[in-house]
C-alpha positions as CSV (number, residue, x, y, z in Angstrom):
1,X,-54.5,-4.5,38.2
2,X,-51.3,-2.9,36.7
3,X,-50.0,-6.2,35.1
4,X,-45.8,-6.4,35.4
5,X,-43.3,-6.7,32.5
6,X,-40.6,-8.6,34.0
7,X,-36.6,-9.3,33.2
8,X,-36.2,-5.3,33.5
9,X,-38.4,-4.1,30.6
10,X,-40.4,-1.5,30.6
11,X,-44.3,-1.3,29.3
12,X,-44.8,1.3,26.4
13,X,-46.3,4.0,28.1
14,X,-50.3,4.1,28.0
15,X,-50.0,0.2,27.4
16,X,-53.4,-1.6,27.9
17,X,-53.0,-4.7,30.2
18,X,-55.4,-7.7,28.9
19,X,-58.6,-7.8,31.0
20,X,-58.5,-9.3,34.3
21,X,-61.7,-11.9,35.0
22,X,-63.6,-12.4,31.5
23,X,-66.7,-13.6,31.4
24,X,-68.4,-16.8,31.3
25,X,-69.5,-16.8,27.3
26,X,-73.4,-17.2,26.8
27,X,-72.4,-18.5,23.8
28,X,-71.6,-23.0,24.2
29,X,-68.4,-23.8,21.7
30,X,-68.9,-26.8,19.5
31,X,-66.8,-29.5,21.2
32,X,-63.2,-29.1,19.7
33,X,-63.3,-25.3,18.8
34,X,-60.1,-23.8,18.4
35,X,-59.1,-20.7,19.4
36,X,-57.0,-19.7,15.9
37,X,-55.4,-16.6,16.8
38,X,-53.7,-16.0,19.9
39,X,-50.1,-14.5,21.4
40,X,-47.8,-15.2,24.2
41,X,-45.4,-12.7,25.3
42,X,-42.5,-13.5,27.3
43,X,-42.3,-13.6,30.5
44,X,-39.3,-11.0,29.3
45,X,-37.4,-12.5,32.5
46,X,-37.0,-15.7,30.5
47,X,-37.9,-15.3,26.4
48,X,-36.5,-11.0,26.2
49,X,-38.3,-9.0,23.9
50,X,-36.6,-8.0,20.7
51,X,-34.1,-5.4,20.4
52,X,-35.5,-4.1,17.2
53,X,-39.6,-4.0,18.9
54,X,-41.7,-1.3,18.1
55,X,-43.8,-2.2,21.5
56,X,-43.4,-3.6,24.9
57,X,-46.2,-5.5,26.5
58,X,-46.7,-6.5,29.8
59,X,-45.8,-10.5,30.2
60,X,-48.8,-12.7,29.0
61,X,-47.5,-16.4,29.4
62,X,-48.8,-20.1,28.4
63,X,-50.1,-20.7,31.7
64,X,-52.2,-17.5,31.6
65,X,-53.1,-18.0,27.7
66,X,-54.1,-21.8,28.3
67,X,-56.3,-20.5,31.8
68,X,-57.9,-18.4,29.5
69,X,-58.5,-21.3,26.5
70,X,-60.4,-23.5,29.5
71,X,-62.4,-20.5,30.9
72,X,-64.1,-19.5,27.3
73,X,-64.4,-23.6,26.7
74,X,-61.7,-24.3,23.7
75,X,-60.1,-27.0,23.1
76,X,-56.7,-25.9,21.4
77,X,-55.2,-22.9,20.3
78,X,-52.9,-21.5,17.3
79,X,-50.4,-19.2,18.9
80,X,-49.0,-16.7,16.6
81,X,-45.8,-14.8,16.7
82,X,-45.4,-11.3,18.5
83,X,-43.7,-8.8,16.4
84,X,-42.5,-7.5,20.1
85,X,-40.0,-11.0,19.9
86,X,-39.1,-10.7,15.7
87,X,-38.0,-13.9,14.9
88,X,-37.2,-15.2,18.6
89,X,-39.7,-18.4,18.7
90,X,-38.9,-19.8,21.4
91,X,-41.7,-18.2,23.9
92,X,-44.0,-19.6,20.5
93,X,-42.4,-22.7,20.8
94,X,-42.1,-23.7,24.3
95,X,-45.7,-22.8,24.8
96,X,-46.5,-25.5,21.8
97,X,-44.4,-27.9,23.3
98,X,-46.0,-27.2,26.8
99,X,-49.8,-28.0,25.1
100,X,-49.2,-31.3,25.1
101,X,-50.2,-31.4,21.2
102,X,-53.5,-28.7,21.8
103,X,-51.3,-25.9,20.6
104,X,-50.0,-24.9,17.0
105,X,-47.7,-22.5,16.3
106,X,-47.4,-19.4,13.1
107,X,-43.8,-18.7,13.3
108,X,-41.5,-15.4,12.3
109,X,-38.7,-16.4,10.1
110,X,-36.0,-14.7,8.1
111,X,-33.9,-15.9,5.3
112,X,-31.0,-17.1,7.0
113,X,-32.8,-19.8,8.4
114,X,-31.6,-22.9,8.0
115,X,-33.3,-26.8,7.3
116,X,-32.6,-28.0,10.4
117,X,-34.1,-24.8,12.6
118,X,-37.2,-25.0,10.5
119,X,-37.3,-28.8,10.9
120,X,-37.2,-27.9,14.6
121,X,-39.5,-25.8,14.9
122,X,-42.1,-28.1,12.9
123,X,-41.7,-31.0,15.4
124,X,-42.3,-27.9,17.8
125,X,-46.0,-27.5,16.1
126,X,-45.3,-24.7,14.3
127,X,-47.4,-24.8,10.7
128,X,-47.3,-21.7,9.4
129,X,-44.9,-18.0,8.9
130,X,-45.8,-14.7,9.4
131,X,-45.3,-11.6,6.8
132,X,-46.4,-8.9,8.5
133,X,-46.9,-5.3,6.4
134,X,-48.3,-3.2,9.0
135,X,-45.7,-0.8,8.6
136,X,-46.6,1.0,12.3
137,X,-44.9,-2.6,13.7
138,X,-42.6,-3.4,11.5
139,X,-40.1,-3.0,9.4
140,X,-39.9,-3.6,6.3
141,X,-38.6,-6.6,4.4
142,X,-37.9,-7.3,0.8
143,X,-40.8,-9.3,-1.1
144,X,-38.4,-11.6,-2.9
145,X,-36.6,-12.4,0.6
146,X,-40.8,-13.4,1.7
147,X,-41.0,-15.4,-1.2
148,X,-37.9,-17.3,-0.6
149,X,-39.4,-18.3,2.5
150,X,-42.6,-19.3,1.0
151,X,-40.9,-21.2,-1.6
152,X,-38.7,-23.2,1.2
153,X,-41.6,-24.0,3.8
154,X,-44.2,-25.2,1.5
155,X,-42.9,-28.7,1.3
156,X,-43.3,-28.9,5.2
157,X,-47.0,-28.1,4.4
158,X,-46.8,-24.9,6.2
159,X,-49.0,-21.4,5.1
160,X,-48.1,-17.9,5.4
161,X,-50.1,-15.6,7.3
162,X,-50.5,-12.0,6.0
163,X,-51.0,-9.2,8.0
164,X,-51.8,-5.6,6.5
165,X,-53.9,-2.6,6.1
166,X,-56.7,-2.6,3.6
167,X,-55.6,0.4,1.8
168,X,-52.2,-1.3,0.9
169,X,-54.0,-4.5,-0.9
170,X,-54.1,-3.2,-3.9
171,X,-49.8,-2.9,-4.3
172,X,-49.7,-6.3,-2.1
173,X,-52.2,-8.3,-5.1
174,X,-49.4,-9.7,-7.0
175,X,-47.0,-10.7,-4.2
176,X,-50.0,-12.5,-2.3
177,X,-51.2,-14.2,-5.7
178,X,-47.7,-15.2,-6.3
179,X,-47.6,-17.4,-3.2
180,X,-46.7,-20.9,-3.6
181,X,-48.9,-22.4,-0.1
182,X,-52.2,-21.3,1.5
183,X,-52.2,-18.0,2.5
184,X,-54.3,-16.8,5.7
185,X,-55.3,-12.6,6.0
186,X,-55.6,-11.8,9.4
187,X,-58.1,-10.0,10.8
188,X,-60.3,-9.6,7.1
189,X,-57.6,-7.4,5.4
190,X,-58.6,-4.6,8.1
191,X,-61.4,-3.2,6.6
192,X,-62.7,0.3,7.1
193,X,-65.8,-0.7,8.1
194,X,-67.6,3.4,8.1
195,X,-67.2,1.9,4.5
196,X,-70.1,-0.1,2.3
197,X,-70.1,-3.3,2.7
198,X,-70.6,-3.6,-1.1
199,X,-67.9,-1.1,-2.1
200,X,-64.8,-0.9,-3.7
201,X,-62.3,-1.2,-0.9
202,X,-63.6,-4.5,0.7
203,X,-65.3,-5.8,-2.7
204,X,-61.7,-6.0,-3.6
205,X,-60.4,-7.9,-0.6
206,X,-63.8,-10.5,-1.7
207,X,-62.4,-10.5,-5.3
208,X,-59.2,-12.3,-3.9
209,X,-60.7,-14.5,-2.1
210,X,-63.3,-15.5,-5.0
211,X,-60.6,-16.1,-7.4
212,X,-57.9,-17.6,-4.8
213,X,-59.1,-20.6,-3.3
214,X,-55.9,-21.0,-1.5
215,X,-56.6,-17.5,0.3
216,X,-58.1,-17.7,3.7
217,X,-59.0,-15.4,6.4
218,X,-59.6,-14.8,9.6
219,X,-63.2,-13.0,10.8
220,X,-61.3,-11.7,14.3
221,X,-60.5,-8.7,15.9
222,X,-63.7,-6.5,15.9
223,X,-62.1,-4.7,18.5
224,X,-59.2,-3.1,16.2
225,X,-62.0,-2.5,13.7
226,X,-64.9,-0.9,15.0
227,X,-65.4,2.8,15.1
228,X,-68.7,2.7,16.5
229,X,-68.6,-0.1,18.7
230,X,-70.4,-1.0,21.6
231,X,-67.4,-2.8,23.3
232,X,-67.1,-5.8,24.5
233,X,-67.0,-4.7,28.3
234,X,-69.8,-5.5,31.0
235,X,-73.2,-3.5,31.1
236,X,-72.2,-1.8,27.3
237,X,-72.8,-5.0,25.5
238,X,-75.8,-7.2,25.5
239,X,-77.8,-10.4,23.5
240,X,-79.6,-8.0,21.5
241,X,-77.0,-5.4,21.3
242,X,-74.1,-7.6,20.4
243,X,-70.9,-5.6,20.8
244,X,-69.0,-3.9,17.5
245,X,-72.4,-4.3,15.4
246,X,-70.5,-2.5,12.3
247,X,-67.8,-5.1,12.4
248,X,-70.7,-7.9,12.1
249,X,-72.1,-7.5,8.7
250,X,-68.1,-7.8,7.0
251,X,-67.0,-11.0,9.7
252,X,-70.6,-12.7,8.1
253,X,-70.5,-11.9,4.6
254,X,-66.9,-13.9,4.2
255,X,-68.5,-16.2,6.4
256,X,-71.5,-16.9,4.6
257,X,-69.5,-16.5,1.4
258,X,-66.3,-18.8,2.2
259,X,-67.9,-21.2,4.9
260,X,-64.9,-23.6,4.6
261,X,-62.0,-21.0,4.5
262,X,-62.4,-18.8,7.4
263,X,-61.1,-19.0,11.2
264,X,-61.7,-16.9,13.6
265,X,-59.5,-16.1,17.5
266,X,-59.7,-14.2,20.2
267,X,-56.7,-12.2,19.2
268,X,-55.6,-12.3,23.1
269,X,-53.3,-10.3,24.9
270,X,-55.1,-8.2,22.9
271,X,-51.4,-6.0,21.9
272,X,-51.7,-2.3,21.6
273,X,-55.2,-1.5,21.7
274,X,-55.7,1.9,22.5
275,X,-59.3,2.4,23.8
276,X,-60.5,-0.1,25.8
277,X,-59.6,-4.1,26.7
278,X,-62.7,-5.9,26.0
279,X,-63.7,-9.0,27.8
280,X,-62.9,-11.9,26.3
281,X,-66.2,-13.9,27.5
282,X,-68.2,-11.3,25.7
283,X,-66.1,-11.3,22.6
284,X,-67.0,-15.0,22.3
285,X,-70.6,-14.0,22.0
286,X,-70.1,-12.3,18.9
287,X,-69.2,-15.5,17.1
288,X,-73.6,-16.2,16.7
289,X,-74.0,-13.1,15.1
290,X,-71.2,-13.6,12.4
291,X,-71.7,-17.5,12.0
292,X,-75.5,-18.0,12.5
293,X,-76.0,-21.6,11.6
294,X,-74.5,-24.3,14.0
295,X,-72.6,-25.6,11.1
296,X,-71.3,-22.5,9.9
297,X,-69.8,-22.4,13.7
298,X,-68.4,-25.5,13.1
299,X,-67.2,-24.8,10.2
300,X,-65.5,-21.7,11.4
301,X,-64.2,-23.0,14.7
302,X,-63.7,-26.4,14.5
303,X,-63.1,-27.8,10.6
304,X,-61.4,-25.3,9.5
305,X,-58.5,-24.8,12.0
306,X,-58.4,-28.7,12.2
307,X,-58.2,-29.2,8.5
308,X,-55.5,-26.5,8.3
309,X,-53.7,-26.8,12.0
310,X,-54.3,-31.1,12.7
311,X,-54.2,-32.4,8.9
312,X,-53.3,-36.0,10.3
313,X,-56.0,-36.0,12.8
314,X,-58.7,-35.3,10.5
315,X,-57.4,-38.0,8.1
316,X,-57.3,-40.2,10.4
317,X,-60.7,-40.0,12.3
């Protein structure tokens, strides 16, 4: 099904709609799992895309994203910005205000916001910014324009999300040390997995994390990491051939290694993916084979994103 981009946009070309029908995950959530990384886009008809986008997706909206969150069995979601809207929320937060409280937001901000927008966007559910350094998406902003935004949403309690490549770690070191607020690495820093597990490259991305307690990360997106695979699509993937098996042994080691500081998310729509759109269901099924221990899932899915994402709930139950 060729999936429609409405409010006259048109797809990138070669664009990989999300996959129609996941499965039903062998895998059973712990009750309350969260489903920590996740994106809306538009409908373009009503929330455009952003002039300056380096992408445009077909429409994924709240009503398909929360279909999705009952079908795999989660109980909430953190929805985080789209580069393809910059630093137009309001698809973010309309589909936070639309949860009824199961939904929390990662915003994009730039420096010219003001108190009162990022008040707004607080009682909106947003907890968190974006600063993302994949330079293929975006473009690029000063560090000391990032770290004026750190330094003004920390007393909200809010966290910055970091998105980059793992080759450019080393020149990003001081700037994400320098934070002021948690920070959470997406997707594990993107490691090369054909790359030991014990070697330099990803030892190094370990190293900050050993010596940062306020550095997080999320164990997602096996799909934009594996080179080997199998996907996650029916009848390539199985119980004993879990699929991305060279993605696994990285997403467990920070697991096993920072228990209470890694989240995990299905990454839906899934945005420019190139080879294949894996099935949700079955991407649920790799969360056994990276968090083996039932408390190490609930760790990952349910404590974690609570602690971070609900602060007041967990206080007060």
């Amino acid at each position: 099904m060729d999936r429609p981009t409405t409010g006259g946009f048109v797809k990138t070309p070669g664009w990989l709609d999300w996959y129609e029908g996941p499965s039903q995950p062998h895998f059973q959530l712990p009750p309350g799992a969260v489903d920590a990384h996740c994106h809306v886009f538009g409908p373009g008809e009503r929330f455009p895309y952003a002039p300056e986008r380096k992408y445009t997706p077909c429409d994924a909206s709240k009503e398909q994203l929360f279909a999705l969150r009952d079908h795999l069995g989660f109980a909430r979601n953190v929805i985080v910005q789209a580069t393809c809207h910059g630093a137009d929320n309001r698809a973010l937060v309309d589909a936070c205000v639309a949860s009824g409280g199961r939904a929390r937001g990662v915003a994009t901000v730039r420096r010219s916001v003001t108190d009162a927008e990022l008040q707004a966007l607080h009682s909106a559910g947003v907890r968190g910014v974006r600063f993302n350094f994949v330079k293929r998406l975006v473009d690029f902003t000063p560090k000391d324009e990032l770290l004026e935004i750190a330094q003004r949403i920390a007393p909200l309690g809010w966290h910055v999300v970091v998105y980059f490549e793992a080759q450019d770690l080393p020149e990003l070191w001081d700037f994400f040390t320098a934070l002021p607020t948690v920070v959470v690495v997406d997707h594990m820093g993107r490691p090369d997995v054909r790359k030991p597990l014990d070697g330099p490259e990803f030892g190094l991305f370990v190293r900050l994390l050993r010596e940062h307690p306020n550095i997080w990360t999320k164990v997602s997106c096996p799909e934009r990491l594996s080179v080997s695979g199998p996907p996650a699509l029916p009848g390539r993937c199985g119980p004993n051939q879990p699929p991305y098996a060279d993605v696994i042994p990285f997403a467990r080691h920070l697991v096993q290694t920072f228990p209470d500081r890694v989240l995990w998310g299905t990454d839906w729509p899934h945005p420019n993916l190139k080879d294949h759109m894996p099935d949700d269901g079955l991407l649920v099924d790799v969360i056994p084979h990276i968090a083996p221990t039932p408390e190490l899932q609930r760790k990952l899915l349910v404590d974690n994103p609570m602690r971070l994402y609900w602060p007041d709930e967990v206080q007060g139950g």
